[in-house]
VODREN-14888 format. One line per 8 residues: for each residue x, z, y of C-alpha. Coordinates in pm, 1 decimal, decimal comma, m for minus. Layout:
// VODREN-14888
X:Z:Y ~ ...
// end
This chain:
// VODREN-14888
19591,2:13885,0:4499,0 ~ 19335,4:13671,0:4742,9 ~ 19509,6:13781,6:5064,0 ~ 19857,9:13766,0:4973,1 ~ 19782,2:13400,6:4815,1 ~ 19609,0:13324,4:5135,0 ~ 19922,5:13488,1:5340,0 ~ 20136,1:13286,9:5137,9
19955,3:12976,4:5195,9 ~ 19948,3:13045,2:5558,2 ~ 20338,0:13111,6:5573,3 ~ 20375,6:12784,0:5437,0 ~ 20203,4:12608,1:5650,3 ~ 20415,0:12766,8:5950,3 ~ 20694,2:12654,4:5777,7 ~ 20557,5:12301,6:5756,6
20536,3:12302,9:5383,4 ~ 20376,3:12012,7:5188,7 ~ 20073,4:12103,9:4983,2 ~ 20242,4:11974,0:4670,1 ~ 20551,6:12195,9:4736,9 ~ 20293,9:12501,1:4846,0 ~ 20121,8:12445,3:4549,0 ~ 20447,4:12413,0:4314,6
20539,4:12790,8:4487,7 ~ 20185,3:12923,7:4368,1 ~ 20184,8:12759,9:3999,9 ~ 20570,5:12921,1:3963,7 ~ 20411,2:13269,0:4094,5 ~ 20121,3:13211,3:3850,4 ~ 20370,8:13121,9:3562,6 ~ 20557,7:13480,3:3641,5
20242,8:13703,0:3624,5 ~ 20167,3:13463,9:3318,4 ~ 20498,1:13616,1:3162,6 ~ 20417,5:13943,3:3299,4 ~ 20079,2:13953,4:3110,2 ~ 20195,5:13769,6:2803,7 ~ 20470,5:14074,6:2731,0 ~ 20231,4:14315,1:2830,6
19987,4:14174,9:2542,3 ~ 20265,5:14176,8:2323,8 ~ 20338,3:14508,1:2390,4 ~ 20082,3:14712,5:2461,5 ~ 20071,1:15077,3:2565,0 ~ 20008,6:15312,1:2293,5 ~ 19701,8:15435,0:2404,0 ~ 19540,9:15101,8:2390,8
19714,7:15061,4:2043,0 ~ 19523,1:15406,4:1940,8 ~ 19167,1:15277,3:2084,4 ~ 18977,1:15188,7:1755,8 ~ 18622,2:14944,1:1827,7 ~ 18359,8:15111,2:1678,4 ~ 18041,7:14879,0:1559,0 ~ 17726,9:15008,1:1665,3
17395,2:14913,8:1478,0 ~ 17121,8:14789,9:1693,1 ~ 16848,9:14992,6:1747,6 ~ 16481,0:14845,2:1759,0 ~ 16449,4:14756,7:2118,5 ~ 16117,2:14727,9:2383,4 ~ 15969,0:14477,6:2558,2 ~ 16020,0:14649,3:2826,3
16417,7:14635,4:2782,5 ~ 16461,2:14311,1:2680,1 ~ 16294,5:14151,0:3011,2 ~ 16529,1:14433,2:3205,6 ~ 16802,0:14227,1:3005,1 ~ 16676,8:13836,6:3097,4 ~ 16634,4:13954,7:3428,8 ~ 17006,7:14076,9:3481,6
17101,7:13765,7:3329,3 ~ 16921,3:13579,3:3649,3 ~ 17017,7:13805,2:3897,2 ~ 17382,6:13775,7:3775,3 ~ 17381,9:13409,5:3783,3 ~ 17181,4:13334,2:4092,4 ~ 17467,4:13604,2:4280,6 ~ 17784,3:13396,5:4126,6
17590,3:13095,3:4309,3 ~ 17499,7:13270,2:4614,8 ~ 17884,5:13366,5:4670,5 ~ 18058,7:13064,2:4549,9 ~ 17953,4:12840,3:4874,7 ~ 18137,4:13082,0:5104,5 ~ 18427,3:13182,3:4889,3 ~ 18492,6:12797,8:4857,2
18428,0:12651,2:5214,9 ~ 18485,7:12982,0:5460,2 ~ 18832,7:12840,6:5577,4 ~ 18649,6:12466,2:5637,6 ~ 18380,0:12699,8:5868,6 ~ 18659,3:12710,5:6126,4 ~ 18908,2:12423,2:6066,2 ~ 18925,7:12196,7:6402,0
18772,0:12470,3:6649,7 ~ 19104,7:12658,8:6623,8 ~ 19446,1:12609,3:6759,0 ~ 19646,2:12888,5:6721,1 ~ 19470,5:13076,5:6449,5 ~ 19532,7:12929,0:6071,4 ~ 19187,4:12923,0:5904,1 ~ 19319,1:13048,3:5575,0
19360,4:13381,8:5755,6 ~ 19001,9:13410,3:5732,6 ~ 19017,0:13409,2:5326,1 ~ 19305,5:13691,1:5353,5 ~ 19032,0:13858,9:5519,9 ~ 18795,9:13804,8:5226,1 ~ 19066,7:13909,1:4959,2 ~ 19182,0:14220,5:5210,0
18791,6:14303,0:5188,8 ~ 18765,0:14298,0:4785,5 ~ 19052,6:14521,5:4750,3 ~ 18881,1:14886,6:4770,8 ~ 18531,4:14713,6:4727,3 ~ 18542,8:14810,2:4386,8 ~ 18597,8:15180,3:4421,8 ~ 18344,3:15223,0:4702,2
18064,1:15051,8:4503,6 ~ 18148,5:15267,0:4221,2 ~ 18081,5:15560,6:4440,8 ~ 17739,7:15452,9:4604,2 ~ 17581,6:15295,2:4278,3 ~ 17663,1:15692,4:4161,6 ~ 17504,0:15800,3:4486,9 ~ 17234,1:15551,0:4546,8
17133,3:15457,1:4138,4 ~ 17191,0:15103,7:4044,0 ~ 16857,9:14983,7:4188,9 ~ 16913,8:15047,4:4574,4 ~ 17281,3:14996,3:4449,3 ~ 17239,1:14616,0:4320,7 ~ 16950,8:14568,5:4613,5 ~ 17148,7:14660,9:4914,6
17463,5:14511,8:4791,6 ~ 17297,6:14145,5:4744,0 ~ 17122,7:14153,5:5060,0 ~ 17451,6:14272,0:5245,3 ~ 17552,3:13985,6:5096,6 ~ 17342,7:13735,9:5161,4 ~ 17362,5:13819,6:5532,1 ~ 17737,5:13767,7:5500,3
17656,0:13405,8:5366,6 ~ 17428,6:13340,2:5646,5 ~ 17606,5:13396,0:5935,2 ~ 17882,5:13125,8:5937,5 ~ 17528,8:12866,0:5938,2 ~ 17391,6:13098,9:6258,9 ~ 17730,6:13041,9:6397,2 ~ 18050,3:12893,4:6356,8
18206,5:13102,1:6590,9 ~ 18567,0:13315,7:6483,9 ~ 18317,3:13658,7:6480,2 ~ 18059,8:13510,1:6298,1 ~ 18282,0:13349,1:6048,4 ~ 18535,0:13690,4:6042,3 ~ 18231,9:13878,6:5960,0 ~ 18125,5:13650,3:5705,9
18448,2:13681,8:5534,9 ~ 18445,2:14061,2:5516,8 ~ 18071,2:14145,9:5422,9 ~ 18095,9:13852,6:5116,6 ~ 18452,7:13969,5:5063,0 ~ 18361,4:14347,8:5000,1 ~ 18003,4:14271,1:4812,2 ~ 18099,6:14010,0:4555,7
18329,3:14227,3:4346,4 ~ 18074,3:14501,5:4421,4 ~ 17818,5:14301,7:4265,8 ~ 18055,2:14277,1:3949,7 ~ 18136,4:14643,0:3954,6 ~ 17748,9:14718,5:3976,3 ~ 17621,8:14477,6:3720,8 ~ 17846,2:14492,3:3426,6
17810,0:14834,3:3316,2 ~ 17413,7:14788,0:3348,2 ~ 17494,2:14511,0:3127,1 ~ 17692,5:14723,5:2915,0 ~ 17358,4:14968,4:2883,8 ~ 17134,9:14707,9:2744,2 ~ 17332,2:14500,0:2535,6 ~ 17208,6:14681,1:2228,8
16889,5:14545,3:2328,7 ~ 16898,1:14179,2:2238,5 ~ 17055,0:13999,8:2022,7 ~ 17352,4:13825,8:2158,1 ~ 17678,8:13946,5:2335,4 ~ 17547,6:14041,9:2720,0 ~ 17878,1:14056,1:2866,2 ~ 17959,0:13716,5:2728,6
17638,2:13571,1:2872,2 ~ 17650,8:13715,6:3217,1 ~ 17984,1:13614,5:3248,5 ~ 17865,3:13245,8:3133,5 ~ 17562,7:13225,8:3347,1 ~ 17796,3:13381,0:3660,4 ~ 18010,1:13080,5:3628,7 ~ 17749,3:12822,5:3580,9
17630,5:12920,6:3927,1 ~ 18011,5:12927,5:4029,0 ~ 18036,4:12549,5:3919,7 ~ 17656,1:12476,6:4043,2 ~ 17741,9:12573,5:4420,5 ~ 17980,2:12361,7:4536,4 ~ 17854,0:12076,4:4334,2 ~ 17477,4:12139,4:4507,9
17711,2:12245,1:4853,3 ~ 17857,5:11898,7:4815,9 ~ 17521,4:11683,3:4745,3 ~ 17376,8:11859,5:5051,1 ~ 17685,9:11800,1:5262,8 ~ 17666,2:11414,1:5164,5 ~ 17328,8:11454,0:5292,4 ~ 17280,2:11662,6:5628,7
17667,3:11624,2:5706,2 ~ 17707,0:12004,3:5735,7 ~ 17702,2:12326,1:5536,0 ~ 17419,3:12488,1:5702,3 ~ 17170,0:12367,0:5403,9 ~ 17438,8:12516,5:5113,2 ~ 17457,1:12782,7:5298,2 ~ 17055,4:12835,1:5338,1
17038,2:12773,7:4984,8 ~ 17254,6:13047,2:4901,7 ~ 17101,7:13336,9:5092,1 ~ 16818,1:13236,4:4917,2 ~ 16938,7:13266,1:4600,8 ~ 17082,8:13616,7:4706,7 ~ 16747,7:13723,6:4838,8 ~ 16592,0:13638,6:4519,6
16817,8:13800,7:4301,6 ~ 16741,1:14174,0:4547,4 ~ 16360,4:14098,4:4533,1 ~ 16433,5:14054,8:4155,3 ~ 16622,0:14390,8:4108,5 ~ 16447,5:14567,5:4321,8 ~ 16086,6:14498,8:4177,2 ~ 16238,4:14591,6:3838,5
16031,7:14877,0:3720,3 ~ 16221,1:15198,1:3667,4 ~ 16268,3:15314,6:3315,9
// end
């Protein structure tokens, strides 16, 4: 869905397109899958249909589990701010040093990236244990954030766009079903709060990206700021004692 937005975007800029009438072409494709989805609710397939919830009753739960819970929570939150800065400003990274090359290219790179991301961190989180799993994944990551600050070169910025691309969805893919394994351990819905505290540091990164911008006139501090927060959130998971 990223790269063939960005593709789409990119075709209408050849064509010399006006944002407004780019942006009419995406709202009528996002009013389509909209349909799509909305009939697909309506009627679902009957093995969904046959899927009863079953309520579980909470058992008593350690210390030791609940701080494994809080400190998801942070990691989770600090990684949808660590991601955010780059998945909202990559194209910006190159605008004005190219010519021939449409920047938006760069963020069908990051969706072309996230496609399989998924499946391969699926496969190494079963290989590696969700410890190295998480760890290495956020600190490929943060690297990926860093290097557009190193250099605003087309490599550095093309690599940027790939590692971020294939981690952040990774990070989603690694986290959720951890989440999923301690929820009976406090007392409120995990999923709903991870997904909460991932978008507060969604909104939180271009807000702080912006205030630092104002500031220093470039990205380089944002982008600081993330790695950081990236870095943190591996030391965090991988101090975590084991169970």
């Amino acid at each position: 869905g990223i790269f063939i937005s960005a593709e789409g975007i990119a075709l209408g800029h050849a064509l010399s397109l006006t944002s407004q009438q780019i942006w009419l072409l995406s709202a009528l494709c996002a009013g389509l899958l909209l349909a799509l989805a909305i009939r697909w609710l309506l009627t679902p397939p009957a093995a969904l249909v046959r899927v009863s919830h079953v309520e579980t009753s909470l058992p008593a739960s350690g210390s030791d589990t609940r701080r494994a819970a809080w400190r998801l929570l942070m990691v989770y939150g600090l990684a949808g701010f660590g991601y955010i800065i780059t998945a909202t400003y990559l194209p910006l990274f190159l605008s004005g040093s190219l010519q021939s090359v449409d920047p938006v290219h760069l963020w069908a790179l990051f969706g072309l990236a996230a496609a399989p991301s998924c499946l391969i961190w699926h496969k190494l989180v079963l290989k590696w244990g969700y410890r190295q799993a998480l760890t290495r994944n956020l600190l490929v990551q943060a690297l990926g954030v860093i290097l557009p600050a190193c250099s605003a070169s087309l490599l550095f910025c093309v690599l940027s766009a790939l590692l971020v691309g294939f981690t952040f969805m990774g990070t989603v893919t690694i986290a959720l079903p951890k989440a999923k394994s301690l929820s009976h351990q406090v007392s409120f819905n995990m999923i709903a709060a991870m997904t909460a505290l991932y978008g507060v540091g969604q909104i939180a990164g271009p807000l702080i990206a912006g205030a630092l911008y104002q500031i220093a006139a470039s990205f380089n501090p944002a982008l600081y700021a993330a790695a950081l927060a990236l870095l943190i959130a591996a030391g965090l998971v991988f101090t975590e004692r084991q169970a």
